[in-house]
N, CA, C and O of each residue as an XYZ file, in Angstrom:
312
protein
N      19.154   -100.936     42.799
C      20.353   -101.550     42.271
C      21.058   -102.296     43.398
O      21.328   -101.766     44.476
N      21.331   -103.529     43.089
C      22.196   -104.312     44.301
C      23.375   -104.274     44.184
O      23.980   -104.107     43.125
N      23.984   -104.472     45.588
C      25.661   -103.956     45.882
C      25.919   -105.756     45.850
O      25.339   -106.588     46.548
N      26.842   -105.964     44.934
C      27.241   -107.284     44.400
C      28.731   -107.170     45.064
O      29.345   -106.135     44.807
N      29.450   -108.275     46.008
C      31.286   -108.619     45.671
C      31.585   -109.164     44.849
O      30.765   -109.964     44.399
N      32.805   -109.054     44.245
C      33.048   -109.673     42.649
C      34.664   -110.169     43.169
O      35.310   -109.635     44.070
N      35.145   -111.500     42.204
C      36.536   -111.575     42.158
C      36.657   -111.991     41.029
O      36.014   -112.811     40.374
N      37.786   -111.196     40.760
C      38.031   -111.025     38.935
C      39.230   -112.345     38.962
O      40.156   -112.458     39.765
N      38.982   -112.997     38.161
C      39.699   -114.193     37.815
C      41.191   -113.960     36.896
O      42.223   -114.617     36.766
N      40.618   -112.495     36.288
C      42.186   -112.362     35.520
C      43.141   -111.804     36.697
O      44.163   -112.474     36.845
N      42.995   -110.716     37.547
C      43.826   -110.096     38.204
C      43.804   -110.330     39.390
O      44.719   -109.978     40.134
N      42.850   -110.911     39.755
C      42.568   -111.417     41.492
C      42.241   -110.356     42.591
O      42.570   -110.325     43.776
N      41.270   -109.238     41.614
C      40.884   -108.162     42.540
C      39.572   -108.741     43.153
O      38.847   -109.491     42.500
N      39.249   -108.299     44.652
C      38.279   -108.360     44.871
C      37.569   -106.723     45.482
O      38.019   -105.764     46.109
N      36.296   -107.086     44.902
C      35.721   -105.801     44.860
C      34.119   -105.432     44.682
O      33.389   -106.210     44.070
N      33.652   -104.301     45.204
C      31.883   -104.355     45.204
C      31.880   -103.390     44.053
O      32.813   -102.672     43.692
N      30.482   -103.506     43.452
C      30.084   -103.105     42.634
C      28.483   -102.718     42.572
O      27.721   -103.555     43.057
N      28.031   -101.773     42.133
C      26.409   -101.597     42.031
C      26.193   -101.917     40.375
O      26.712   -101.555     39.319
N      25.077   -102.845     40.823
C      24.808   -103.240     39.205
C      23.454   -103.546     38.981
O      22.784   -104.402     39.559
N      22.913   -102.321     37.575
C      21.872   -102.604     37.116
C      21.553   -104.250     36.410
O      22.484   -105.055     36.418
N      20.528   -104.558     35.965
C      20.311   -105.284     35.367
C      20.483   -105.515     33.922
O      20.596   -106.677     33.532
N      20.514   -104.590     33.131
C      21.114   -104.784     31.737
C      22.541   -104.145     31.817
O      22.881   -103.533     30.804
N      23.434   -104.186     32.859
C      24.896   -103.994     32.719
C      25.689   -105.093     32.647
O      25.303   -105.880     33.511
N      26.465   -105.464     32.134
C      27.713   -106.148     32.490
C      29.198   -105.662     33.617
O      30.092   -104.819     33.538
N      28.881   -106.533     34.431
C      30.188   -106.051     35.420
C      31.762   -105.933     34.919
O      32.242   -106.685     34.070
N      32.191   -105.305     35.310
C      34.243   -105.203     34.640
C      34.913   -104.655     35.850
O      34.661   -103.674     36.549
N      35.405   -105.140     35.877
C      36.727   -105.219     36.798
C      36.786   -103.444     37.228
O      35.864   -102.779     36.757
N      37.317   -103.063     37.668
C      37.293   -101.687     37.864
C      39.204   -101.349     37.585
O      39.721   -100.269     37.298
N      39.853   -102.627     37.788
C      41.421   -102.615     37.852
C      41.587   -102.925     36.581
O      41.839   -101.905     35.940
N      41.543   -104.362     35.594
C      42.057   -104.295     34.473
C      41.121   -104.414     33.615
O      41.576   -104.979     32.621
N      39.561   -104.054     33.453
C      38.567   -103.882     32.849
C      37.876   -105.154     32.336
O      36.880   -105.025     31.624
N      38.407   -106.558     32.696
C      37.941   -107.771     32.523
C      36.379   -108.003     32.850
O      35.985   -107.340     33.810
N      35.557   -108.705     32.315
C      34.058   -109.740     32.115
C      34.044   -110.866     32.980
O      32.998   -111.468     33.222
N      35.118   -111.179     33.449
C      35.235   -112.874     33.377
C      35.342   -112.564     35.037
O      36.443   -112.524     35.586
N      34.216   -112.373     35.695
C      34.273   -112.346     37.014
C      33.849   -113.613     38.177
O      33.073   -114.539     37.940
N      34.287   -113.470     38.949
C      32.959   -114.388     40.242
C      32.340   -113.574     41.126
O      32.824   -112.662     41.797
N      31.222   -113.981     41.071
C      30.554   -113.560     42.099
C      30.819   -113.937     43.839
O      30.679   -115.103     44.210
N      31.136   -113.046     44.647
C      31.512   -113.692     45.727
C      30.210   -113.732     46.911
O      29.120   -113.185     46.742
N      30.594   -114.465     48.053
C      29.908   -114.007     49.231
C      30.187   -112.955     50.036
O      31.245   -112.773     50.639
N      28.873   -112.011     50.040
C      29.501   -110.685     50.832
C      29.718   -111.063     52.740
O      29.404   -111.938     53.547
N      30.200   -110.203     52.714
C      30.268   -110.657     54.479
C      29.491   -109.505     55.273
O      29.287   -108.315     55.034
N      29.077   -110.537     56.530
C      28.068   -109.646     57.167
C      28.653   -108.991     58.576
O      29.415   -109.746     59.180
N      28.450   -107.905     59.092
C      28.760   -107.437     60.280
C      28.193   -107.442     61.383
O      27.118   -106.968     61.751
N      29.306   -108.246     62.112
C      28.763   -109.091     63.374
C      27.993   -108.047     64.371
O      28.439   -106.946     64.692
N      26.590   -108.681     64.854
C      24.975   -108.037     65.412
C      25.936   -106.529     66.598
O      25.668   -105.345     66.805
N      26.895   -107.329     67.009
C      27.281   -106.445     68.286
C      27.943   -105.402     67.800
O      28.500   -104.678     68.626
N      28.043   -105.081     66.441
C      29.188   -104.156     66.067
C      28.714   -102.978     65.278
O      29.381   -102.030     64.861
N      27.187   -103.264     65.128
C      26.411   -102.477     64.295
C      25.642   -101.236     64.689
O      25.272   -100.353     63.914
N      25.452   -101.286     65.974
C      25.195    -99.525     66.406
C      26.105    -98.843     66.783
O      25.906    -97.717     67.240
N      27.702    -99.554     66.638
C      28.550    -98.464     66.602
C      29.003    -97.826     65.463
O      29.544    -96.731     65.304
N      28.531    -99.128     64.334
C      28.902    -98.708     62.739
C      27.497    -97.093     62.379
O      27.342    -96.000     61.835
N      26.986    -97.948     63.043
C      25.813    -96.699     62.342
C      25.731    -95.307     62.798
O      25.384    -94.287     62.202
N      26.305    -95.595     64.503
C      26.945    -94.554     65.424
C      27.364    -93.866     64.702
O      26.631    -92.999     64.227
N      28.716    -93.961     64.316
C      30.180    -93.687     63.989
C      29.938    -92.553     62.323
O      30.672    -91.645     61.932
N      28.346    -93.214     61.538
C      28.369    -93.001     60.390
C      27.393    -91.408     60.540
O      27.165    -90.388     59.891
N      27.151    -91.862     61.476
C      25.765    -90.587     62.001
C      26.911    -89.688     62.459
O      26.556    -88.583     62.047
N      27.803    -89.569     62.929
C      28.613    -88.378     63.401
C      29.437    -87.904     61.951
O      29.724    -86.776     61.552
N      29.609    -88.834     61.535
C      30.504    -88.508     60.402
C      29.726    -87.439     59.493
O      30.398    -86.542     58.984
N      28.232    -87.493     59.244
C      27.265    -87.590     58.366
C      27.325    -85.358     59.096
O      27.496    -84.264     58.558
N      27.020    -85.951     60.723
C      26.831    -84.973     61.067
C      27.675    -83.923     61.170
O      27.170    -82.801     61.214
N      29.077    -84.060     61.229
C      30.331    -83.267     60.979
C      30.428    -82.613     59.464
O      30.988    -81.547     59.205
N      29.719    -83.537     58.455
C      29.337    -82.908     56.948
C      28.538    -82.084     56.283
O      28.579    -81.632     55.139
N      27.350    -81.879     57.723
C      26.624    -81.055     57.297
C      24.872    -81.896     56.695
O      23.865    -81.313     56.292
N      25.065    -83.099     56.831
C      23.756    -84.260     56.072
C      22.768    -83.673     57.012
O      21.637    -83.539     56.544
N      22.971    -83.260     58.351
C      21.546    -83.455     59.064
C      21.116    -81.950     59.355
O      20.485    -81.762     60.395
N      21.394    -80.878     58.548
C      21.654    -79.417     58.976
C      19.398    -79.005     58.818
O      18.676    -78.083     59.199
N      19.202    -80.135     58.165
C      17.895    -80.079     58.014
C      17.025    -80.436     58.801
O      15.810    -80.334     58.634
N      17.809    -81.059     60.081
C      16.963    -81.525     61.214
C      17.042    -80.703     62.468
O      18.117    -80.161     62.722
N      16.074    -80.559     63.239
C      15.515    -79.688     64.157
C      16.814    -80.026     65.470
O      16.957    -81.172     65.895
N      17.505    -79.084     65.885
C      18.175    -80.034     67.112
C      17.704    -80.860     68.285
O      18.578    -81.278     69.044
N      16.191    -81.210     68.588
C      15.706    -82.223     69.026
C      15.864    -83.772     68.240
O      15.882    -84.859     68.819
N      15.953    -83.577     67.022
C      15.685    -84.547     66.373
C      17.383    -85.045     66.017
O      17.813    -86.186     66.187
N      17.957    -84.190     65.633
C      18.937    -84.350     65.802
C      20.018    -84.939     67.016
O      20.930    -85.700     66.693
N      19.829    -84.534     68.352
C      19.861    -85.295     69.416
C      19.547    -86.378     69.246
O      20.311    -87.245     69.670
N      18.617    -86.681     68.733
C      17.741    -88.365     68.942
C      19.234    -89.446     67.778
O      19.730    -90.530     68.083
N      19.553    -88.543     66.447
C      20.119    -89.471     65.785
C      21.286    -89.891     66.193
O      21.719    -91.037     66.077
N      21.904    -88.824     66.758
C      23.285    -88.738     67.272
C      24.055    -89.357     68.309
O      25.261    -89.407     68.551
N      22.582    -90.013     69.089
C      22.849    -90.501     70.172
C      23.704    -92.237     69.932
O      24.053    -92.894     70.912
């Protein structure tokens, strides 16, 4: 399923959405059809092993990696 940005033309929300193929998108704010499709934006090259950093600690403070060996774990965390 692809992560679509949308801007709703009635209320002027902008917003992502996951959308199958036989769904119709709606607004998530005033339940409107009548959307645009936007351009998503991308995150600049230099900023992205701290995003993924940042998501791996988070992940790991939750308990996601309790299944990994603490060698391996070291490796993600880093």
């Amino acid at each position: 399923m692809p992560l679509y940005d949308y801007h709703c033309s009635q209320c002027t929300a902008d917003f992502e959405l996951l959308v199958r193929s036989s769904t119709v998108p709606t607004c998530p704010r005033c339940g409107s059809t009548t959307l645009d499709k936007a351009v998503s934006l991308v995150a600049p090259a230099q900023k992205i092993p701290g995003i993924i950093a940042s998501n791996r600690r988070a992940a790991a403070r939750e308990g996601h990696f309790r299944h990994f060996s603490q060698a391996e774990r070291a490796k993600l965390l880093k």
